[in-house]
C-alpha positions in Angstrom: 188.0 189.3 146.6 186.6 188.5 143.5 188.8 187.8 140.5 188.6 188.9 136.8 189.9 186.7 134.4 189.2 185.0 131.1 189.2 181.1 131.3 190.9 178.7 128.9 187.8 176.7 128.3 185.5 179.3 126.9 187.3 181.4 124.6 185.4 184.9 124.1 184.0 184.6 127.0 185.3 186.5 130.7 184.2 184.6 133.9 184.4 186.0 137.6 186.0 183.6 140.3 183.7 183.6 143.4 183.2 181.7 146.5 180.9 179.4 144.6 183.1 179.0 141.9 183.6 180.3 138.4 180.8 182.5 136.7 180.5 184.2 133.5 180.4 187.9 133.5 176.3 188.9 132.5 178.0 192.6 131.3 180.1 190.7 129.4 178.2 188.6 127.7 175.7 190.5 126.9 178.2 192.4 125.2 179.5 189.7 123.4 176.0 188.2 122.1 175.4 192.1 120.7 179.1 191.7 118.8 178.4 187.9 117.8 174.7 189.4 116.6 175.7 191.8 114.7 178.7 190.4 113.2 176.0 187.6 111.6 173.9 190.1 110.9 176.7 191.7 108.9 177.6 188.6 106.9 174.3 187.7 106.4 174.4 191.6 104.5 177.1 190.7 102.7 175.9 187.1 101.7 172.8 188.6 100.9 174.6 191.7 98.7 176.7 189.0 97.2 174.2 186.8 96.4 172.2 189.9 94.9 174.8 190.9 92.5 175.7 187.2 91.1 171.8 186.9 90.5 171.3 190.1 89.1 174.6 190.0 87.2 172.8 186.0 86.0 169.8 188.1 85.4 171.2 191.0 83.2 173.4 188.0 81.5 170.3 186.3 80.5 168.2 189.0 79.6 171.4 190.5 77.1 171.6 187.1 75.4 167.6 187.1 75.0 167.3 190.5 73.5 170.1 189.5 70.8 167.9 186.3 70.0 165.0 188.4 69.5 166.8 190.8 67.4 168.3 188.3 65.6 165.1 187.0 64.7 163.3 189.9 63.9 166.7 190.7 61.5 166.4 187.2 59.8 162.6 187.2 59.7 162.5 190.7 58.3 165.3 190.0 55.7 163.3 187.1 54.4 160.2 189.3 54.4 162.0 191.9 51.7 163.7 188.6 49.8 159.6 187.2 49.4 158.1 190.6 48.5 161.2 191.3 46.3 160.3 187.7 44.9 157.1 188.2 44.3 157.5 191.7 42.8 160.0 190.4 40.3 157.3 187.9 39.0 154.8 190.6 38.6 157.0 192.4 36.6 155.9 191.9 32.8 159.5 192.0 31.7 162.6 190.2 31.8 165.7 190.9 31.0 167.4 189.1 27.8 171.2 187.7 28.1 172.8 184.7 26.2 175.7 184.4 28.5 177.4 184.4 32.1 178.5 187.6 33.2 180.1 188.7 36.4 176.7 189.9 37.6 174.4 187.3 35.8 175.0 183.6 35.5 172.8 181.1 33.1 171.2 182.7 29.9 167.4 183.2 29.4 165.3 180.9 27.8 162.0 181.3 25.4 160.1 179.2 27.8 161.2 181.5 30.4 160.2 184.7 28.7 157.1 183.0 27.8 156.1 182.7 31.3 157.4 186.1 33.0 155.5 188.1 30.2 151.9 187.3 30.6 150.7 186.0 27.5 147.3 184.9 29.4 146.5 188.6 30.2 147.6 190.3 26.5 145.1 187.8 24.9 142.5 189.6 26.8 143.7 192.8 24.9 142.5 193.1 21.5 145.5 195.1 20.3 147.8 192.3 21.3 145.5 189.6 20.5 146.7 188.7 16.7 150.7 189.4 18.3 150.2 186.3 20.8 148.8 184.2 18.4 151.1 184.7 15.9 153.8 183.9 18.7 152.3 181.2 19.5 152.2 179.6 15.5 155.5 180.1 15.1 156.5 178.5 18.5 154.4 175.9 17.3 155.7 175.2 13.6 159.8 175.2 15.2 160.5 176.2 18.8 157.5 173.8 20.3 160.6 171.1 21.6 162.7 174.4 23.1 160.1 174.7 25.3 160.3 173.6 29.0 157.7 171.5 31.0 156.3 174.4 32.8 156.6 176.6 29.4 154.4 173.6 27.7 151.7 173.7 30.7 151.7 177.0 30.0 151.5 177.2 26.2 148.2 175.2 25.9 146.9 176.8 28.9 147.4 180.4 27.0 145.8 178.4 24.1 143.0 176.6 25.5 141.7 180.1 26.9 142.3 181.4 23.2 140.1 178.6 21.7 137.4 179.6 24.5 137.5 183.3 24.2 136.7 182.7 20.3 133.9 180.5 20.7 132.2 182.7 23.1 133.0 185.7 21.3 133.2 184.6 17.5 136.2 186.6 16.9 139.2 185.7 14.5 138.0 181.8 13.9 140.3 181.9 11.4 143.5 183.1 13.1 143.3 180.3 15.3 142.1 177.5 13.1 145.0 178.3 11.1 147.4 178.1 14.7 145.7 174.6 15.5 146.3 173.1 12.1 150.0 173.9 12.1 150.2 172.9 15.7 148.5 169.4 14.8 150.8 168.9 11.8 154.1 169.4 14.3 152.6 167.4 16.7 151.8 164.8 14.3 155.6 164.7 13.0 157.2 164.8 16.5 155.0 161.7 17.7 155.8 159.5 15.2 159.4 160.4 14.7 159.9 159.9 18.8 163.1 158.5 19.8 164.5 160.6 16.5 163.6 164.0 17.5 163.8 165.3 21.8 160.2 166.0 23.2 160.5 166.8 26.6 157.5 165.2 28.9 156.0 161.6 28.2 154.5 160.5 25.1 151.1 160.2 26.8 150.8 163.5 27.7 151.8 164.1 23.7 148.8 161.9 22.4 146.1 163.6 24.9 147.1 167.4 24.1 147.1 166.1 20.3 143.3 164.7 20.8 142.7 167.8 22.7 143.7 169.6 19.6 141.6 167.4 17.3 138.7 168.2 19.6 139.2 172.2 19.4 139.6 171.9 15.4 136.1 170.2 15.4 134.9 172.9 17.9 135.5 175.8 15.5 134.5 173.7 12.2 131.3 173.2 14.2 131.3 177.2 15.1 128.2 179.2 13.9 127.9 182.8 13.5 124.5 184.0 15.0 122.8 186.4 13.5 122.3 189.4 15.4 118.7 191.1 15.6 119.1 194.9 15.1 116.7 197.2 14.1 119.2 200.1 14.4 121.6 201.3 11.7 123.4 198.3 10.1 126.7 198.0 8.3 124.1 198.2 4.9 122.8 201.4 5.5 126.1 203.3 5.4 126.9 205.0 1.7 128.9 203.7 -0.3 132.1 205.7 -0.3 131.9 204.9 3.5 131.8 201.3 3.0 134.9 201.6 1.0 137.0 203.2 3.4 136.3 200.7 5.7 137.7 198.1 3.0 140.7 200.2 2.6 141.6 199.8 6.0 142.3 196.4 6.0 145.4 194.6 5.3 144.7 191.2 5.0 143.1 189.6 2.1 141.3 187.4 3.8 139.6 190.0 5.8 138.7 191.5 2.7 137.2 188.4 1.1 135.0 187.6 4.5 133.4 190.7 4.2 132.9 190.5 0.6 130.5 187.7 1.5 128.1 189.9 3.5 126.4 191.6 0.8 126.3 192.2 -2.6 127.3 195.8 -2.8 130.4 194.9 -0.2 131.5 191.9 -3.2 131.1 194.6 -5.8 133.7 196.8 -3.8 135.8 194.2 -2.4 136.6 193.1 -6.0 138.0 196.7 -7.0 141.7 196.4 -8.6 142.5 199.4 -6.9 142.1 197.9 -3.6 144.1 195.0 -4.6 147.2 196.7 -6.1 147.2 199.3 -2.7 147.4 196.3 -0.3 150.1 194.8 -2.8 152.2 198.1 -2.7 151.4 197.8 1.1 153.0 194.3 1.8 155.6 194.1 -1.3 158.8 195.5 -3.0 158.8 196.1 -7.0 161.1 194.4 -7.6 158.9 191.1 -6.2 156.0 192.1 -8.4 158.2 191.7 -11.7 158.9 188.4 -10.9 155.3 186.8 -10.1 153.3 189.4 -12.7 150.0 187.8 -13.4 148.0 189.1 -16.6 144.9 188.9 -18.1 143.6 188.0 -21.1 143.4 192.1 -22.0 146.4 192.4 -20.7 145.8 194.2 -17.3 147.4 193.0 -14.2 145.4 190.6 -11.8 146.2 192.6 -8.6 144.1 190.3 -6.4 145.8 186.9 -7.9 149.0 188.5 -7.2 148.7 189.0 -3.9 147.8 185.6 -2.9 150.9 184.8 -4.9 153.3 186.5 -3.6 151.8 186.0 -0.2 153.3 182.3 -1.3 156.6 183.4 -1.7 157.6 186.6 0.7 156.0 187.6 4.1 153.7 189.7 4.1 153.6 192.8 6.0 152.7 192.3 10.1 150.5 195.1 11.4 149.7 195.0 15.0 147.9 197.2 17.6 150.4 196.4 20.3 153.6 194.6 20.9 156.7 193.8 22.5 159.1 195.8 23.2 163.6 195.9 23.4 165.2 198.3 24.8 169.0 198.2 23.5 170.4 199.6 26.7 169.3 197.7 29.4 168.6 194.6 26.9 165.0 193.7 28.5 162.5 193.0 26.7 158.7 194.3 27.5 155.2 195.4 27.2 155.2 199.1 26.4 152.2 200.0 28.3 153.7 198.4 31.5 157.1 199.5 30.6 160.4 198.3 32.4 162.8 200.2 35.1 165.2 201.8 32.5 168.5 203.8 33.2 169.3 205.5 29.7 169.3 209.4 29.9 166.2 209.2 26.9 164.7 205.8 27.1 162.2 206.5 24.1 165.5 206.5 21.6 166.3 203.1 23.0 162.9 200.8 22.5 162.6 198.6 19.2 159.3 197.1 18.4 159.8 193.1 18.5 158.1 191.5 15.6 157.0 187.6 16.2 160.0 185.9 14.6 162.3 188.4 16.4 161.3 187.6 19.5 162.0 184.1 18.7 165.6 184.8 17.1 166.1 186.6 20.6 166.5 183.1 22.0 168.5 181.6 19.7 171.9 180.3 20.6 
């Protein structure tokens, strides 16, 4: 009689007991092998489902830490996008603003060579309403601010200036002005290089000695400067009547100016030597009470309105007329070109803006 049992040496396993000795139970086993199979089959599920979610969990992990990279980037590379354009914008602005002190929301104080180079001097020359402004600027920078200046605001001082000097001999317009600005500019230079060590010029001596022979050069330039004579065989200044011609000689108000045309023709002497012109442009540029204390007579007794102006021309400034110039505007304290204007917060901005003569703008930047 056969015997069911389960035997010590094969644990999970039942055997029969048979004549022959012990043999495993096929039904058994079979059934067994399909348990053992499909409990591998199950853990191999959950190693695999395990497995899954650590490497997906890795996955999402990594990808997370990826996207904030990225977005950091693109955050940082953006914000120094605005600070460049916002950069750049500023320095295209043809204003700056003025302050002689630290406040809580500026630190420093702005300088003249500063202002020189944030309000394009090199484009207003180009303008012939500002022309006579910059290079009256320019004189006076030369004749006292000329060691205030910076080395970049030198560099660009005799760049400004060289393009002046160029722009006249190719166009033969206002030799004068500027022979005038290179002959004080000569005589500072002149002073401040052989006083060195007594007086503070900023840069070395050598580059002091070459813009001084570059000066020398420029001087010879316009001495050497001849006015061609145009061919017309149109209308010429000539034909106009006379009380045409005189109109024109009113409108002037610079002696000089006056004189130079004098020299064209005889009938423009004859009218450029009238003591009513003389004593208007007098009136124009002088007080009363200046003309009693430099009258000049003649020998019948009448005033010499043309002497008189070159005299007191000596002793008080004359009258500056310009076509265009700079600009302060009281409330936000920037100074500008009109025509470009500036980014003003006053309820009526029109009631704030001051014209800026030359020497103002240079007492603006003086501490």
């Amino acid at each position: 009689m056969p015997f069911l049992g389960q035997d010590w040496r094969s644990p999970g396993w039942s055997w029969i007991k048979t004549e022959d000795g012990w043999k495993r139970c096929e039904s058994c086993s079979q059934k067994l092998e399909r348990e053992n199979n499909h409990c591998n089959i199950s853990h191999s599920i959950i190693l695999n489902s395990e497995d899954g979610e650590i490497f997906n969990n890795e996955e999402h992990e990594y990808a997370s830490k990826k996207r904030k990279k990225d977005h950091f980037r693109n955050d940082t590379n953006t914000q120094s996008k605005i600070i460049l354009i916002n950069f750049i914008l500023f320095y295209r602005e043809k204003w700056i603003y003025v302050h002689k002190e630290s406040t809580k929301e500026r630190h420093g104080y702005c300088t003249l060579g500063e202002a020189f180079n944030r309000l394009d001097f090199s484009s207003a020359i180009q303008d012939i309403r500002r022309f006579n402004y910059v290079v009256k600027l320019l004189q006076l920078i030369a004749k006292s601010q000329l060691t205030s200046l910076s080395g970049v605001a030198q560099k660009n001082y005799f760049n400004i200036l060289d393009k002046i000097v160029q722009k006249v001999l190719d166009d033969h317009h206002n030799p004068r002005l500027i022979k005038d600005l290179l002959q004080d500019l000569s005589s500072t230079l002149c002073i401040l290089i052989r006083g060195v060590g007594k007086s503070v010029l900023v840069g070395n001596i050598n580059i002091w000695i070459c813009r001084l022979e570059t000066i020398l050069a420029w001087q010879q330039q316009l001495q050497d400067l001849q006015m061609t004579k145009q061919v017309n065989n149109g209308l010429t200044l000539s034909d106009l009547p006379l009380h045409m011609l005189n109109n024109i000689l009113y409108r002037f108000s610079d002696g000089w100016d006056i004189i130079t045309l004098g020299q064209v023709t005889p009938t423009l002497y004859m009218l450029s030597e009238d003591r009513q012109l003389w004593k208007k442009l007098c009136q124009y540029h002088f007080a009363e009470k200046q003309f009693c204390r430099h009258l000049i007579l003649s020998e019948k007794g009448h005033i010499e309105w043309k002497l008189m102006y070159f005299a007191l021309q000596k002793h008080y400034p004359a009258k500056e007329q310009y076509g265009d110039t700079l600009h302060f505007c009281r409330h936000c304290s920037i100074l500008f070109w009109k025509d470009s204007g500036h980014p003003c917060t006053a309820a009526d901005p029109d009631s704030c803006f001051t014209p800026v003569s030359p020497q103002h703008f240079i007492d603006l930047f003086k501490f």
